[in-house]
C-alpha positions in Angstrom: -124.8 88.7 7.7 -122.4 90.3 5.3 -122.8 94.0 4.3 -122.0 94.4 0.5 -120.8 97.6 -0.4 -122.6 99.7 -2.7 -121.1 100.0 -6.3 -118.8 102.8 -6.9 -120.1 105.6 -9.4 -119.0 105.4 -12.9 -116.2 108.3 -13.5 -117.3 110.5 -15.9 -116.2 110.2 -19.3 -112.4 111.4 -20.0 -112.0 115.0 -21.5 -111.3 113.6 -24.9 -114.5 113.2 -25.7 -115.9 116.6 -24.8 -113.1 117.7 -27.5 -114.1 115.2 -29.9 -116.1 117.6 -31.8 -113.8 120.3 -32.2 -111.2 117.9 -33.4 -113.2 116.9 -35.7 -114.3 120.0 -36.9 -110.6 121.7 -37.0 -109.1 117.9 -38.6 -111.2 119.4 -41.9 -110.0 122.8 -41.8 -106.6 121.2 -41.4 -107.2 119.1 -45.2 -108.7 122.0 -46.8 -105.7 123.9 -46.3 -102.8 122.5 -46.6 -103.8 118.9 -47.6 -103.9 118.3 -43.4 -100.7 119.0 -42.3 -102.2 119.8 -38.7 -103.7 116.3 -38.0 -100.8 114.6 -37.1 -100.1 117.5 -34.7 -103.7 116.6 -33.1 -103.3 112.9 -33.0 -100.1 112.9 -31.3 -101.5 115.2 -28.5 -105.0 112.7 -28.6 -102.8 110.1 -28.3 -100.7 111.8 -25.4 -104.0 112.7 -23.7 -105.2 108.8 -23.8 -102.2 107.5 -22.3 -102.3 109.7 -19.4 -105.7 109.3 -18.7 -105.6 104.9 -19.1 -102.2 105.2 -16.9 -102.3 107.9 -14.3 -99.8 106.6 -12.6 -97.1 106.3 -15.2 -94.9 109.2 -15.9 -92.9 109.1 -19.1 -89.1 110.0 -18.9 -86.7 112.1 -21.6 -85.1 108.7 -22.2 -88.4 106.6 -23.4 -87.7 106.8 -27.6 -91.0 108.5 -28.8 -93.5 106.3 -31.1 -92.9 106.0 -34.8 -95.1 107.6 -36.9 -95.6 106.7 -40.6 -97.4 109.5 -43.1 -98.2 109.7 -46.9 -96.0 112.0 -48.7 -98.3 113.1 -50.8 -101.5 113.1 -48.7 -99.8 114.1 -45.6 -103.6 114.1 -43.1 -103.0 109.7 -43.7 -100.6 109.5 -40.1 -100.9 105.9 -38.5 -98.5 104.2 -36.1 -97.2 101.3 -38.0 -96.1 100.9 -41.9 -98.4 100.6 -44.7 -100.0 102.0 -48.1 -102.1 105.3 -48.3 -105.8 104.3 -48.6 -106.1 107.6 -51.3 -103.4 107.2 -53.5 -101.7 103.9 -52.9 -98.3 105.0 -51.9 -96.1 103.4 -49.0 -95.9 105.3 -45.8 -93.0 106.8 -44.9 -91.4 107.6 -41.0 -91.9 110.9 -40.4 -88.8 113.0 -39.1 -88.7 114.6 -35.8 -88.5 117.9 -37.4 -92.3 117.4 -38.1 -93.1 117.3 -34.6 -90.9 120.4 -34.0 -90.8 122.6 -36.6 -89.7 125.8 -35.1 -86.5 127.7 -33.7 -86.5 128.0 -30.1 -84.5 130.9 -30.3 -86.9 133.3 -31.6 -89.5 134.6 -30.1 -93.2 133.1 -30.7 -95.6 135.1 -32.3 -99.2 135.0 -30.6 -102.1 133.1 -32.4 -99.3 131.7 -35.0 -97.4 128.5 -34.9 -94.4 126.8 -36.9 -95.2 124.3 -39.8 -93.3 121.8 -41.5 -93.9 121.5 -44.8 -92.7 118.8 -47.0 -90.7 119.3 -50.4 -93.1 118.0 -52.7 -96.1 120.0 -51.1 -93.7 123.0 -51.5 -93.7 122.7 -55.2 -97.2 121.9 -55.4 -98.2 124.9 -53.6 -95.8 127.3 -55.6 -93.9 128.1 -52.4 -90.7 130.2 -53.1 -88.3 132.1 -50.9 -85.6 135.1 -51.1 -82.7 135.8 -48.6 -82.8 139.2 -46.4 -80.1 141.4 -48.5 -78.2 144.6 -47.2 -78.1 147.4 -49.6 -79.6 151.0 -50.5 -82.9 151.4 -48.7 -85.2 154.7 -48.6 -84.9 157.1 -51.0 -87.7 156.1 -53.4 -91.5 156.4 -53.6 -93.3 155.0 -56.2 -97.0 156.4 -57.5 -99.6 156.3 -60.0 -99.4 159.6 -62.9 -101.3 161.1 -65.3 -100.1 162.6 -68.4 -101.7 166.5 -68.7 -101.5 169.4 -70.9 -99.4 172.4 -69.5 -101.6 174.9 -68.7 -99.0 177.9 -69.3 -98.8 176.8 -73.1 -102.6 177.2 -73.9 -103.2 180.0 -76.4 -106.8 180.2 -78.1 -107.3 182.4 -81.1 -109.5 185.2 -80.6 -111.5 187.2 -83.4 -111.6 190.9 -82.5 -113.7 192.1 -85.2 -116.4 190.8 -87.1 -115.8 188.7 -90.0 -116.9 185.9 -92.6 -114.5 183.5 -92.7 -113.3 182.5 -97.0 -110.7 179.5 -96.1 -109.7 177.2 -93.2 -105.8 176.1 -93.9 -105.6 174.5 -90.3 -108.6 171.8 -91.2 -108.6 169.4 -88.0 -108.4 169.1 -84.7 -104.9 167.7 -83.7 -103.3 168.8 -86.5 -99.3 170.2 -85.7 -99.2 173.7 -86.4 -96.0 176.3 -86.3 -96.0 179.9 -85.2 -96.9 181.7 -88.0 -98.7 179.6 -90.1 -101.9 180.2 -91.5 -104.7 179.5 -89.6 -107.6 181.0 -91.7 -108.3 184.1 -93.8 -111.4 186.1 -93.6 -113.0 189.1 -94.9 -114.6 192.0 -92.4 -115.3 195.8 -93.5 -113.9 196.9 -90.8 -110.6 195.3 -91.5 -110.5 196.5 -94.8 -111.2 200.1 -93.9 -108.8 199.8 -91.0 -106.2 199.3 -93.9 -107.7 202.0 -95.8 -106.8 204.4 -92.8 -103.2 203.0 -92.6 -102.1 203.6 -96.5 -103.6 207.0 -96.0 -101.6 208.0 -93.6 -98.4 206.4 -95.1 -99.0 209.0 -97.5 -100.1 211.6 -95.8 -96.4 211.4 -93.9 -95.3 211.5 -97.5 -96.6 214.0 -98.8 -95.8 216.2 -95.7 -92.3 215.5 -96.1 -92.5 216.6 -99.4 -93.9 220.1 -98.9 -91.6 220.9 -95.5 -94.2 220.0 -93.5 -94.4 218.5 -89.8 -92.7 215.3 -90.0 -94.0 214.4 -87.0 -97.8 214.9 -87.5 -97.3 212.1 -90.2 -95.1 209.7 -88.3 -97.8 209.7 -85.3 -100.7 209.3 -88.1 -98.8 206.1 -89.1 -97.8 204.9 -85.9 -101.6 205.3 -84.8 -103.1 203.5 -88.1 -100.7 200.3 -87.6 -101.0 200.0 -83.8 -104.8 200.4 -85.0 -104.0 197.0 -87.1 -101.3 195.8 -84.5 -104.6 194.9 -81.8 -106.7 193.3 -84.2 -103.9 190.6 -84.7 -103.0 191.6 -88.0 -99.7 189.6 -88.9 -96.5 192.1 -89.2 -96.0 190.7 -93.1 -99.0 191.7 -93.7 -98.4 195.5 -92.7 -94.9 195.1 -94.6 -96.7 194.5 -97.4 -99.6 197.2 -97.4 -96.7 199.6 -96.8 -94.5 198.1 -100.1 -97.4 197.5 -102.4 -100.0 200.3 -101.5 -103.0 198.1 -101.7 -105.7 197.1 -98.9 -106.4 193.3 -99.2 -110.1 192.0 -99.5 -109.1 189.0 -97.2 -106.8 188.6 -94.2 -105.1 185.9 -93.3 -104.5 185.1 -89.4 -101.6 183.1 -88.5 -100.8 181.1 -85.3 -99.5 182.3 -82.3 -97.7 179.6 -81.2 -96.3 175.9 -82.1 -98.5 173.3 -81.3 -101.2 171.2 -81.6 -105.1 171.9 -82.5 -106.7 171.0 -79.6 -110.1 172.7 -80.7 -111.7 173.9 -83.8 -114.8 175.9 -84.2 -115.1 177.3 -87.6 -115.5 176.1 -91.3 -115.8 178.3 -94.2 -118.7 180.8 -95.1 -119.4 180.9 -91.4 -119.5 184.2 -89.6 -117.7 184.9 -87.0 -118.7 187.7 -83.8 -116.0 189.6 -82.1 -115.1 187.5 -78.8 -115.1 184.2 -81.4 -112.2 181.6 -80.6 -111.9 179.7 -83.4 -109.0 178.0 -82.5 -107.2 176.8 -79.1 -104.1 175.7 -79.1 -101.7 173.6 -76.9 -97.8 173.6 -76.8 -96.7 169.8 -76.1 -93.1 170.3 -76.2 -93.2 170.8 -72.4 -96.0 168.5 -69.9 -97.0 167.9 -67.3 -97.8 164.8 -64.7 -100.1 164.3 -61.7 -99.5 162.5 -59.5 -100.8 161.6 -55.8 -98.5 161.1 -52.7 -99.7 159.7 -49.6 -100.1 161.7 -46.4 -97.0 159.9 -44.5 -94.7 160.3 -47.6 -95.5 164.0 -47.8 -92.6 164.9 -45.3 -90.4 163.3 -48.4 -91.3 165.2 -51.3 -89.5 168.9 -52.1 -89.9 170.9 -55.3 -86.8 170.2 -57.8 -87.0 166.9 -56.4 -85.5 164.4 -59.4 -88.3 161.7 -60.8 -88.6 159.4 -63.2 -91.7 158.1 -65.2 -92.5 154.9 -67.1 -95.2 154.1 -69.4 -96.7 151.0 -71.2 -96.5 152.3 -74.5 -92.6 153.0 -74.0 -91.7 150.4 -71.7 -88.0 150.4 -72.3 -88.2 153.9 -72.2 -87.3 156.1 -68.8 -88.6 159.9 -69.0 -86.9 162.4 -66.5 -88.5 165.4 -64.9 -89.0 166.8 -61.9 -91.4 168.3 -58.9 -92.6 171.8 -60.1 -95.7 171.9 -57.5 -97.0 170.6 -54.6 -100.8 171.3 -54.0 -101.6 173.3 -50.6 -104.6 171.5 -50.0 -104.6 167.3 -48.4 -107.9 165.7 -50.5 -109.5 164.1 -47.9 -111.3 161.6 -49.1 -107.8 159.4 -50.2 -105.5 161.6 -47.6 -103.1 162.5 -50.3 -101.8 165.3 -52.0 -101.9 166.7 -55.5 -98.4 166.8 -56.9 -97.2 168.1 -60.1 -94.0 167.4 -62.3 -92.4 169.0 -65.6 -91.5 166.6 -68.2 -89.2 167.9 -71.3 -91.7 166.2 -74.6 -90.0 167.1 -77.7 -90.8 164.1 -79.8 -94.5 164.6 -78.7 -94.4 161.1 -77.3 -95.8 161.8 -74.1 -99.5 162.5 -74.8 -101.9 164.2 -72.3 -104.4 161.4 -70.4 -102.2 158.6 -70.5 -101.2 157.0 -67.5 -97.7 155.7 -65.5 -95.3 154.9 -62.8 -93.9 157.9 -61.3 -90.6 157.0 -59.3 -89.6 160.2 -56.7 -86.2 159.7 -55.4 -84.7 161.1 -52.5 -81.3 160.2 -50.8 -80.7 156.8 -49.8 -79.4 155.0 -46.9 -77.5 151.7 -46.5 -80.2 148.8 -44.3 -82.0 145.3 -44.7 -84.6 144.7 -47.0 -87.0 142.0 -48.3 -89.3 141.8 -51.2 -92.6 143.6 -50.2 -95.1 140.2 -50.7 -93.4 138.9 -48.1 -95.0 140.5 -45.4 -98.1 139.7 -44.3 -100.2 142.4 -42.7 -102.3 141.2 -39.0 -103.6 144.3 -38.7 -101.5 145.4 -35.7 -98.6 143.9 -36.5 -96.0 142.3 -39.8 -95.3 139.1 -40.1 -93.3 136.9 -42.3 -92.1 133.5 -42.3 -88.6 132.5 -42.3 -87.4 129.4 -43.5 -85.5 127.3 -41.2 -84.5 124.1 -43.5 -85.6 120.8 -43.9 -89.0 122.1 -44.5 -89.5 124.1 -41.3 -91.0 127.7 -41.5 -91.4 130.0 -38.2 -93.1 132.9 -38.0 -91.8 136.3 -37.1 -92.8 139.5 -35.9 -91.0 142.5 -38.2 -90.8 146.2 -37.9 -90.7 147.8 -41.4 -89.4 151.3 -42.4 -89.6 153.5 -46.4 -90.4 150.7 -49.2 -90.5 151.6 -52.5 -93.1 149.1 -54.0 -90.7 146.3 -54.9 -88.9 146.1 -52.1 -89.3 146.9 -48.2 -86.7 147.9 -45.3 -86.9 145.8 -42.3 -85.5 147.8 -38.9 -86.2 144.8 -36.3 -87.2 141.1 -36.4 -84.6 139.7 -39.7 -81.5 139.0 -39.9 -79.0 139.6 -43.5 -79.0 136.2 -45.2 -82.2 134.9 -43.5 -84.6 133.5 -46.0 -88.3 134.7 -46.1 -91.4 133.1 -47.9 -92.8 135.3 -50.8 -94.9 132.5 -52.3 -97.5 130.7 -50.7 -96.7 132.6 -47.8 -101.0 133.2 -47.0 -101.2 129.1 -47.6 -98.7 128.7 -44.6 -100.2 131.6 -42.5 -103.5 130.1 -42.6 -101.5 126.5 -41.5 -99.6 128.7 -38.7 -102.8 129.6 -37.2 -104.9 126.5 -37.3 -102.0 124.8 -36.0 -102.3 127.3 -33.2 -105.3 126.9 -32.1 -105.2 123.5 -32.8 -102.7 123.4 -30.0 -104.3 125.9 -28.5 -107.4 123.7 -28.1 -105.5 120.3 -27.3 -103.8 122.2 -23.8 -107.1 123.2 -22.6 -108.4 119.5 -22.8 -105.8 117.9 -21.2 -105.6 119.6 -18.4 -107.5 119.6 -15.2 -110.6 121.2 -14.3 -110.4 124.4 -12.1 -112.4 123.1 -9.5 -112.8 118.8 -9.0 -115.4 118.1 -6.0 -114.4 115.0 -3.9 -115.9 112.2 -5.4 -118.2 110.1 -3.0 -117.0 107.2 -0.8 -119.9 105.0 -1.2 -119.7 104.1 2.7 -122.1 104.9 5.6 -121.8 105.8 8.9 -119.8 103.5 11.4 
């Protein structure tokens, strides 16, 4: 009697298949992003996996030639092991190179959670991918920032009444309207004006006649002085006085003149109205001369000193470069946007520089020679910069940069780039979102091929002797 020998287990199923869903799942990321560059990635490490697994015992050598791959050029997710036509658009397959199996520089140092992609030339242009080199030249020196055009607050005069009065004519009509010192503003008729006059003919000849008769000179002279000072504080222009003194004769209406050259910002009168003493008719702003506000960031403060040089640009003027300078730096950080206030002079005389519009305020410092990039090249992790560099033949790496001073437009590199290196500006999110599904994609295929921590003995299948 023969003992048969109970059937072996079945071995459980390969690890392939436990990753089958996540390939699947990252295969479709890999399409929507890039047209699927990562899937030939996965099916050559599938592939890998499935020949260890069928052949345990086999051990491939540096000197077996790898498999020929064949991909679409234009849909680049089609990758199959033998020659044929894309099933999308028709087109022969084409070998793929070995740079798209190893895309990156072994020299540098890998970034974490990023990977290097190969992209090919005709994706490049479909994507909009550019590049510029890594220059050496004058770094530092520059911050650039948002300003506002305002009125100078020093050359704001308002027109004060100081006596009552009922105004007869407005010459200065509108608000806006240029005016120079001296001109006319409005005239007006007040009683108290016109006695005040009275007062100061009377004792013009009063000093007359008292140098006449051999009398005290001096009694007159202060009776005069006092009756045109009188006139002097209720802004009584000095033709005015020159001509009560020539002609002899009060006027029924008085003109008031402005104080300065400007422009009407406000106007509060028209005629027949009547006006109270404390009335301001009239404000008025000197433009020759404004001012700009700007903000500076908390980290640039340490940069910015009063006298400091700066320029400012507008859209209205676009070919046009204004040049002023730091006047005023506010004492007090805002701290809801952690900057502060600061204030520059700007020389106006054609008036073309009108209060609320808005510009770019350049500050410049001192410069220093170093490396620099264009400033949409790097791409912010949160904890770190990256960029990626392009290697040729399609191949782009990442790389971890340290940045210093940038100006906007431009950004100085202290670590991590090298002069004459080319950087991705263009694109460059497109191929960071590749870098790190190829990442984990890899990331994903090294924890399925290998071996479990802990692999119980399986069971003989025999009984006791």
């Amino acid at each position: 009697m023969s003992l048969e020998t109970p059937p072996l287990p079945s071995p459980p199923p390969p690890a392939r298949r436990r990753f089958g869903a996540a390939v699947l799942i990252s295969t479709a990321l890999a399409s929507a992003v890039l047209g699927g560059g990562a899937v030939h990635l996965l099916a050559h490490r599938n592939e890998a996996h499935d020949a260890h697994a069928s052949t345990p015992a086999a051990t491939p050598t540096a000197s077996e030639p790898a498999a020929t791959k064949y991909q679409c050029p234009m849909h680049p997710s089609i990758v199959q092991d033998h020659p044929g036509k894309c099933p999308i658009c028709g087109m022969d397959l084409v070998p793929m190179t070995p740079a798209s199996a190893a895309p990156g520089d072994p020299g540098a140092p890998a970034v974490e959670g990023l990977a290097p992609v190969t992209i090919e030339p005709a994706r490049q242009q479909l994507i909009g991918l550019r590049t510029a080199p890594v220059t050496e030249g004058k770094v530092g020196g520059v911050w650039r920032t948002t300003g506002r055009v305002a009125m100078d607050e020093t050359r704001v005069r308002r027109v004060t009444l100081k006596v009552p009065a009922f105004v007869e004519h407005v010459y200065a009509d509108f608000t806006g309207k240029p005016v120079r010192r001296g001109e006319p503003l409005f005239s007006v008729y007040s009683p108290e004006l016109l006695a005040a006059q009275e007062e100061y003919l009377l004792a013009l000849r009063t000093r007359q006649a008292l140098g006449q008769t051999g009398g005290m000179a001096t009694d007159g002279e202060a009776l005069v002085a006092a009756a045109r000072r009188k006139l002097q504080l209720w802004d009584v222009p000095p033709a005015t006085l020159e001509r009560l003194a020539q002609t002899g004769e009060a006027s029924r209406s008085l003109t008031l003149v402005s104080p300065i050259s400007g422009v009407i910002t406000k106007k509060d009168v028209v005629e027949g109205a009547r006006l109270e003493v404390g009335a301001t008719p009239y404000e008025i702003v000197d433009l020759s001369r404004v001012w700009v506000l700007a903000d500076v960031y908390e980290s640039e403060l340490r940069h910015v000193k009063v006298g400091m040089p700066a320029t400012l640009q507008l859209k209205a003027f676009p070919h046009r470069v204004f040049a002023g300078k730091v006047s005023f730096l506010d004492p007090v950080l805002d701290p809801a946007t952690r900057t502060v206030k600061v204030r520059l002079e700007f020389p106006n005389p054609d008036g073309d520089l009108r209060p609320e519009m808005f510009g770019e305020v350049v500050l410049r410092g001192t410069t220093r020679e170093g490396l620099k990039i264009p400033s949409d090249a790097v791409i912010p992790t949160g904890t770190t910069q990256v960029v990626f560099v392009a290697l040729g033949e399609g191949r782009f790496q990442p790389r971890e940069v340290r940045l210093g001073e940038s100006d906007g437009k431009s950004v100085e590199v202290t670590s991590g780039l090298k002069a004459g290196e080319q950087v991705v500006t263009g694109a460059n999110f497109l191929i960071d979102s590749e870098s790190h599904l190829r990442a984990s994609l890899a990331a994903l295929a090294a924890a399925a091929s290998s071996p479990p921590a802990s692999n119980p003995p399986a069971a003989s299948g025999h009984g006791d002797h």
